[in-house]
C-alpha positions as CSV (number, residue, x, y, z in Angstrom):
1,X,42.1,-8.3,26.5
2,X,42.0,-12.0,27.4
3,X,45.0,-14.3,27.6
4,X,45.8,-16.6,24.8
5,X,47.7,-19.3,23.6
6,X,49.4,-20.3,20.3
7,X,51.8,-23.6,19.8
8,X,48.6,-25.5,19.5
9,X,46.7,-24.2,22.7
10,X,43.5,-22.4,22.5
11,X,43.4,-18.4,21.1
12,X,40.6,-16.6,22.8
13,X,41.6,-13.0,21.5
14,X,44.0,-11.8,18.6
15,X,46.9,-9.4,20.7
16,X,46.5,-7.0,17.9
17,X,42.7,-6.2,16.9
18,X,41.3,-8.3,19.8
19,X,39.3,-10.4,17.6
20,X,38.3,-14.1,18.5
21,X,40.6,-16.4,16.9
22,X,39.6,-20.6,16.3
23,X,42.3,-22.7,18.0
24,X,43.9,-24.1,14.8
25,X,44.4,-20.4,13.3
26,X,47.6,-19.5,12.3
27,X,46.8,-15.7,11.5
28,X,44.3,-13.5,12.9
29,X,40.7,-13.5,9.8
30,X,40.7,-10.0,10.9
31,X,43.5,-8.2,10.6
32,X,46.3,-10.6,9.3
33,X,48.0,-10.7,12.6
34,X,50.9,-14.0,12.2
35,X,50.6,-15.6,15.9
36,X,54.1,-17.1,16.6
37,X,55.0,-19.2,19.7
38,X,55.5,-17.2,22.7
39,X,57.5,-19.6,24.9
40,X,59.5,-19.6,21.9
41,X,60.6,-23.5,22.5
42,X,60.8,-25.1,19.0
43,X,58.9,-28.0,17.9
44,X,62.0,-30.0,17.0
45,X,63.4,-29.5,20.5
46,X,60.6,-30.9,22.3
47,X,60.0,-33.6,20.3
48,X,63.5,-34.2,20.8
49,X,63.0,-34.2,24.7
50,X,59.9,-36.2,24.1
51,X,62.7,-38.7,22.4
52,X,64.7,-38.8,25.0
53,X,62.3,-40.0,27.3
54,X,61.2,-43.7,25.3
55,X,62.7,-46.5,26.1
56,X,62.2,-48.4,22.8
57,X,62.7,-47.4,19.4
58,X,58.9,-48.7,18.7
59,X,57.9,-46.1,21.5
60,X,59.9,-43.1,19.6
61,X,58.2,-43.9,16.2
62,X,54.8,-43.6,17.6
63,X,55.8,-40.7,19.8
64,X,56.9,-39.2,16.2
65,X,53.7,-40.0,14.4
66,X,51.6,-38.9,17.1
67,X,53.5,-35.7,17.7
68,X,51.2,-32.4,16.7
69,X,52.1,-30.5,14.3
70,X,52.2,-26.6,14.7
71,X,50.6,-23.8,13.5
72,X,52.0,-20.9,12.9
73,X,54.7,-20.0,9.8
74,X,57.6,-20.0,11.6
75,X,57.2,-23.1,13.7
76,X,56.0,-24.7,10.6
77,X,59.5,-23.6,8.8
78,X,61.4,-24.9,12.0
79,X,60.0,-28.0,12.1
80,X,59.9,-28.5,8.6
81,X,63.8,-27.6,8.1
82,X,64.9,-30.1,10.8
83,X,62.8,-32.9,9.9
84,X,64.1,-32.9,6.6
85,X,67.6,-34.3,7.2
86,X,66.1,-37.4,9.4
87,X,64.3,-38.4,6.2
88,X,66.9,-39.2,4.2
89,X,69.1,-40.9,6.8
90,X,67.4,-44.1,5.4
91,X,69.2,-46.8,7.9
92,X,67.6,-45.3,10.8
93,X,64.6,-47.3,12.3
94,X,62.8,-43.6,13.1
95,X,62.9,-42.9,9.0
96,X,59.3,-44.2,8.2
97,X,58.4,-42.5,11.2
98,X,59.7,-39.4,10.0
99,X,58.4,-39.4,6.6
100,X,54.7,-40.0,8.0
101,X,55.2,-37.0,9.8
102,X,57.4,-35.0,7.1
103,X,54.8,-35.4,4.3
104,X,51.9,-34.3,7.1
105,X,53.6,-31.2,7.5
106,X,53.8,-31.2,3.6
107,X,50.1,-31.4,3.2
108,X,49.7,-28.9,5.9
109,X,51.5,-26.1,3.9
110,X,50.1,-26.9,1.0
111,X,46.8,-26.2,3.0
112,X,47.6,-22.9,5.2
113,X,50.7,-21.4,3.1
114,X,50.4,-22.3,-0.6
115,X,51.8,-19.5,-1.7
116,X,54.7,-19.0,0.7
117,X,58.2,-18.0,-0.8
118,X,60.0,-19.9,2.1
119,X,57.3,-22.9,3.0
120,X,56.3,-23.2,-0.8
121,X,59.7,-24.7,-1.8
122,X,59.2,-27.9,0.9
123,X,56.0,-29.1,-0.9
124,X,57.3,-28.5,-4.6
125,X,59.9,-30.8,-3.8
126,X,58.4,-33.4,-2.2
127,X,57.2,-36.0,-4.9
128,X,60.9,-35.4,-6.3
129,X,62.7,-36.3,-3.0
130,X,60.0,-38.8,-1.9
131,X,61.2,-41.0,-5.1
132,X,64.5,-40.3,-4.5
133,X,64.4,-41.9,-1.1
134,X,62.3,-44.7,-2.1
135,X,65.0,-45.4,-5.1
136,X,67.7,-45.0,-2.3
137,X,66.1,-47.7,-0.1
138,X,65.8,-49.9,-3.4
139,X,69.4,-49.4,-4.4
140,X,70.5,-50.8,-0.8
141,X,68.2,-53.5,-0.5
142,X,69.5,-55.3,-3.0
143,X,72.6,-55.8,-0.9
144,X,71.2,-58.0,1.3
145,X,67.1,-56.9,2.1
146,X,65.9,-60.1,4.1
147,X,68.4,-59.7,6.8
148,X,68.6,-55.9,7.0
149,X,64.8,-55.6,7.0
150,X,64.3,-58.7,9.5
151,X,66.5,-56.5,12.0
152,X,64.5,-53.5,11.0
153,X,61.2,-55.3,12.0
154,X,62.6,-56.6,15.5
155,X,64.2,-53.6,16.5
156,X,61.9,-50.7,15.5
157,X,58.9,-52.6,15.5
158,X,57.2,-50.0,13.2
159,X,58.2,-51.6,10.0
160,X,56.2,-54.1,8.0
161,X,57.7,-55.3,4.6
162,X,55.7,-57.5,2.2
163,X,58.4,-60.0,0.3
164,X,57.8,-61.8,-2.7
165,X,60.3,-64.1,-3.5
166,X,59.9,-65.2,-7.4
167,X,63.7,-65.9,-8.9
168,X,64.9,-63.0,-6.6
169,X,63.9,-60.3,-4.3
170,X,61.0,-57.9,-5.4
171,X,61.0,-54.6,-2.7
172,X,58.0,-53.7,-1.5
173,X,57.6,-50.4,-0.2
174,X,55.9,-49.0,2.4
175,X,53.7,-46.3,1.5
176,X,54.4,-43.7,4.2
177,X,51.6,-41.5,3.5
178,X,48.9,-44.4,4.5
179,X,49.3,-46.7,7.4
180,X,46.0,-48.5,7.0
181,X,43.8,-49.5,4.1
182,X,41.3,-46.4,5.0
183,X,44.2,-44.1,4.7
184,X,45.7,-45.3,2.0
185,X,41.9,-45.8,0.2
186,X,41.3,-41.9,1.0
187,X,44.7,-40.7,-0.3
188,X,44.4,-42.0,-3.3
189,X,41.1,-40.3,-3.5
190,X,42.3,-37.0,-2.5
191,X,45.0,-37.6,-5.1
192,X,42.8,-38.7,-8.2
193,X,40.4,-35.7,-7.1
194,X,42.8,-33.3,-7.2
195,X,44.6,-34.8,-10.9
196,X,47.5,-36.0,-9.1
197,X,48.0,-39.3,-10.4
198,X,51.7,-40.0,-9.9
199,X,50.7,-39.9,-6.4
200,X,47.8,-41.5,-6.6
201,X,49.6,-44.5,-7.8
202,X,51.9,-43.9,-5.4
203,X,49.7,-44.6,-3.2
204,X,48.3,-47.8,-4.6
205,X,51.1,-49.8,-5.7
206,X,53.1,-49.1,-2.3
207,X,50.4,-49.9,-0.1
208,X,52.2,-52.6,2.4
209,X,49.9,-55.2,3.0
210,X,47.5,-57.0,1.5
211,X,46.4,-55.5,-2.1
212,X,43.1,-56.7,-1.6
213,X,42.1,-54.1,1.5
214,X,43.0,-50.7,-1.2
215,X,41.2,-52.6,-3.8
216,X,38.8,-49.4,-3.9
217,X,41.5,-47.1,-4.1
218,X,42.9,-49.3,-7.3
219,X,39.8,-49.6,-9.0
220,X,39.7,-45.6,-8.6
221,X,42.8,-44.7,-10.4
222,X,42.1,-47.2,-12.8
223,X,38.6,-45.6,-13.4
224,X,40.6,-42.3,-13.6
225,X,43.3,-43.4,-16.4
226,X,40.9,-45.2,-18.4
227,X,38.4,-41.9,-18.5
228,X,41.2,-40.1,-19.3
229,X,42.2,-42.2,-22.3
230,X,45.6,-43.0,-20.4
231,X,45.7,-46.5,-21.8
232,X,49.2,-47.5,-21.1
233,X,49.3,-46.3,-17.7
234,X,46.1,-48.6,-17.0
235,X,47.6,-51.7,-18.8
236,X,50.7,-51.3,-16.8
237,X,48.7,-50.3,-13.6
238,X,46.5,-53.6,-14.2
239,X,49.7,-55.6,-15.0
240,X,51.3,-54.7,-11.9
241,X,48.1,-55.4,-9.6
242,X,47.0,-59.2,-11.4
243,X,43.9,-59.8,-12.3
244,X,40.3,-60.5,-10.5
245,X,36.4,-60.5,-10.6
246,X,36.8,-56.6,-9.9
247,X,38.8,-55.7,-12.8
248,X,36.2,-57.1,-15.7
249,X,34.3,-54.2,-16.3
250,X,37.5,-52.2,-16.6
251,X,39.7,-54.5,-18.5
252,X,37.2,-54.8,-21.1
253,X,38.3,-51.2,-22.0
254,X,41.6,-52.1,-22.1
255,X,40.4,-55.2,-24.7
256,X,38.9,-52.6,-27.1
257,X,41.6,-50.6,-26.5
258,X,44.9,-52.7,-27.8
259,X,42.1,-54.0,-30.5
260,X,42.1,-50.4,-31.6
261,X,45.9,-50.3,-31.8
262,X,46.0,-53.5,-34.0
263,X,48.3,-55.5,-30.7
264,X,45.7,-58.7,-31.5
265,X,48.1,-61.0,-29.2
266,X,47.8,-59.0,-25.7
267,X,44.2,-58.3,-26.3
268,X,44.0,-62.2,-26.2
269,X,44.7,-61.9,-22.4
270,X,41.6,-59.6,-21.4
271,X,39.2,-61.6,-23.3
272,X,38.0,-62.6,-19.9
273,X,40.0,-62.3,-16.8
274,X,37.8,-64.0,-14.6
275,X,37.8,-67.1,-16.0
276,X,39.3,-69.0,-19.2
277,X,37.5,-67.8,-21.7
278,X,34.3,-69.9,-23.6
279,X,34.6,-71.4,-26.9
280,X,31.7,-68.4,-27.8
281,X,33.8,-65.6,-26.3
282,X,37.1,-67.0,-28.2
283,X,35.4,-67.1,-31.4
284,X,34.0,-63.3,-30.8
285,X,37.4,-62.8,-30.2
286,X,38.8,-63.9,-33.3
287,X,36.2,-62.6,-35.3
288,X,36.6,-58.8,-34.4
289,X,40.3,-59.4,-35.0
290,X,40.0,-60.7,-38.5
291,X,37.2,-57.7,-39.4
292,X,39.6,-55.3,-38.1
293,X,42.8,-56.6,-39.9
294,X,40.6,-57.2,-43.2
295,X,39.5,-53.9,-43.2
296,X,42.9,-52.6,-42.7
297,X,43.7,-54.6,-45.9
298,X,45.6,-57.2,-43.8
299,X,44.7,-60.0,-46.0
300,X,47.2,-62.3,-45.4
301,X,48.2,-61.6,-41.5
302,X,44.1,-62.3,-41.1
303,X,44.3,-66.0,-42.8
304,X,47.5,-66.7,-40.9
305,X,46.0,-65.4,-37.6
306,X,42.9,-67.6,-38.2
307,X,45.2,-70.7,-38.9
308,X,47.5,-70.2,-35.7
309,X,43.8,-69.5,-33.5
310,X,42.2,-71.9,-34.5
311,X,44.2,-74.4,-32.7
312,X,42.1,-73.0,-29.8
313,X,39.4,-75.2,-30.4
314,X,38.9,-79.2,-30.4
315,X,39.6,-80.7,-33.7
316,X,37.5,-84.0,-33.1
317,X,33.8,-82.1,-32.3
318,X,32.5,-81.9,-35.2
319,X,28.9,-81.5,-34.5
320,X,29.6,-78.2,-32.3
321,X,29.5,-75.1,-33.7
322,X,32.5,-74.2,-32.6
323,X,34.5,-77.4,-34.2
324,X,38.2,-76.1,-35.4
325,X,37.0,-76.7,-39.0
326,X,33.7,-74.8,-38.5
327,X,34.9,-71.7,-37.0
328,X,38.3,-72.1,-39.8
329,X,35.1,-71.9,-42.2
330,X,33.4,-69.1,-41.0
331,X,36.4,-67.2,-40.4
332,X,37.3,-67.9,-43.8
333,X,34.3,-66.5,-45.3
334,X,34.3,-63.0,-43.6
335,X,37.9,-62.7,-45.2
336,X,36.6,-64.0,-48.7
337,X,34.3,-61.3,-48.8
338,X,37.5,-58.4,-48.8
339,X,39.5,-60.4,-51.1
């Protein structure tokens, strides 16, 4: 029988049936045969020597991220069970590092050992204790986030904190599962695909740079909610992201959609987010809204809606269509007719 490997090396033969094994196997396709680590040195104690060797905190975060994960069960459970506390010790500079590595081995078990009574409980509580953290972070930023985070960036180097300062400090996040626009694009992907859309937006709203770059990944989700019928969680999504030349198509459902619900004032603001809207698309507007409270036997809230809109347009042009006192007059007739 040929030598072999496991802890990430090459596997030429299972020990047990002698059948060829790919490297990344965990079990033997054959015969079910769990390849553990022979040299028996745990993946949490040489990363830890690996540690020990950088001279920067910058070097140990990229000496994390990079570090491979392994393959079999119980080196998975190891590795798992001792990354776990670093996590949530969130004034270390390594923590980011840690999670980008902690949710990999997440995603790995949810891959190789779905089903697994003692790896199983690590991914089911992962959203839960992901948000937890994240709250954490939130809770003691507040304190005093620009100078805490400024040390974070200079000392760990691995940090990078968008800040929006608008009558206080708004905390943006770092999305630990994406460190690039591509990454964080394709998780949100993976995320929609597989109906995970807590995640998903996850994803999205704590991508750390520029929202512009995921700007595929938001349009995604957004697609996702609104075929769903998940109207509130698009408005909000869409609220939280601003508006732009991209969103048109998909606002306009969310237009119909609060004209359906009878909230006349908010559809106001979806009208057309490109641009402020023409005299033609105002009056379209206005006219849908009084049909719709008309035939709801709104009477009266349809007059005073007409009254208060109408101020939209210029009293003084009379010869345009679209005069105050000749859209008041058409307006007035199509509630006439219910009366």
């Amino acid at each position: 029988m040929s030598e072999y490997k496991t802890k990430g090396g090459e596997v030429q033969h299972c020990p047990n049936c002698g059948a060829v094994v790919p490297e990344s196997a965990s079990v033997c396709p054959k015969c079910g045969y769990e390849f553990s680590e022979i040299a028996a040195n745990s993946s949490s104690m040489i990363l830890a020597a690996l540690l020990a060797q950088c001279e920067s905190d910058k070097d140990k975060c990229q000496a994390i991220e990079t570090f491979p994960l392994p393959n079999s069960k119980a080196d998975l459970l190891e590795f798992v069970t001792a990354l776990k506390p670093r996590i949530q010790k969130i004034d270390s500079p390594l923590a980011d590092a840690y999670m980008v590595k902690y949710q990999e081995i997440i995603e790995k078990i949810k891959v190789s050992f779905p089903n697994d009574r003692q790896l199983k409980p690590f991914a089911d509580e992962f959203d839960g204790l992901y948000a937890s953290i994240q709250a954490q972070k939130d809770k003691s930023g507040r304190k005093n986030w620009l100078s805490a985070n400024i040390k974070t960036i200079v000392v760990a180097a691995c940090v990078v904190i968008a800040l929006l300062v608008a009558g206080g400090v708004l905390i943006a996040f770092r999305d630990t599962a994406a460190n690039n626009a591509d990454r964080c694009v394709a998780a949100v992907t993976t995320a929609v695909d597989k109906d995970n859309l807590k995640q998903a937006r996850n994803y999205v709203v704590g991508y750390k740079n520029d929202k512009d770059e995921v700007i595929e990944g938001y349009v995604t989700l957004l697609s996702k909610y609104m075929d769903e019928g998940m109207w509130e969680d698009a408005k909000a999504l869409v609220e939280y992201y601003g508006q732009g030349a991209y969103t048109q198509p998909l606002n306009h459902g969310l237009y119909n959609y609060l004209l359906s619900v009878g909230d006349y004032e908010q559809a106001e603001a979806y009208i057309n987010v490109e641009a402020k809207p023409t005299d033609k698309e105002y009056y379209d507007y206005m006219e849908e809204c009084v049909k719709l409270m008309c035939e709801a036997g709104m009477i009266s809230p349809a007059q005073q809606f007409i009254a208060k809109k109408a101020l939209h347009f210029a009293s003084n042009r009379s010869t345009s269509r679209y005069s105050k006192a000749k859209v008041e007059e058409k307006l007035n007739k199509i509630v006439a007719a219910y009366q």
